[in-house]
N, C-alpha and C positions, 0 to 999 in steps of 0.2 A: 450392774452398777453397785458401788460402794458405799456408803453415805462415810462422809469423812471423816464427823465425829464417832460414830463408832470404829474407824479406824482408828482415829486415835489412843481410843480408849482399849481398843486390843495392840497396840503399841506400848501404851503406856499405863498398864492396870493399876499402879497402884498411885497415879497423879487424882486430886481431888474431881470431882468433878464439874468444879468450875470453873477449874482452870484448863479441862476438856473443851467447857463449851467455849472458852475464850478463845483456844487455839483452833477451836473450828469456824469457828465465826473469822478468823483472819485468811483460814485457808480457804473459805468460801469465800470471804470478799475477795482476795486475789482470785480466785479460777471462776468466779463470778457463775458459781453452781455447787449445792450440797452433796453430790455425789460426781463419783469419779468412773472411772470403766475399769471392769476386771482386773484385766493386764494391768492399769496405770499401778492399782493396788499393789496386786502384787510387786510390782517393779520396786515401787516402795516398800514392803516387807522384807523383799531380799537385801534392798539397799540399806535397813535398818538392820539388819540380822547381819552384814557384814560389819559394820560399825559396832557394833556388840559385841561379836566376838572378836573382835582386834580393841575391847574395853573403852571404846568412845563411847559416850554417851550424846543420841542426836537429840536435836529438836525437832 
């Protein structure tokens, strides 16, 4: 399991870190759980590493 905020925050190292806990506090109120499963992570890392290298920036 993931915890989300730390996902974020190796998503997005150089956002404050309060506006870490902000975006994890909404990503836990919608999946209505602080951590995620393995795979979900990763699926997210890749989906973020694609949008990156094609210069999007996600949220």
């Amino acid at each position: 399991m993931v915890n989300l905020e730390k996902l974020i925050a190796e998503l997005y190292p150089d956002m404050p870190q309060e506006q870490r806990i902000a975006y994890a506090k909404i990503a836990i109120d919608a999946s209505k759980t602080p951590t995620i499963s393995d795979a979900k992570a990763e699926q997210i890392r890749q989906a973020y590493k694609k949008l990156r290298d094609k210069g999007i920036e996600a949220l």
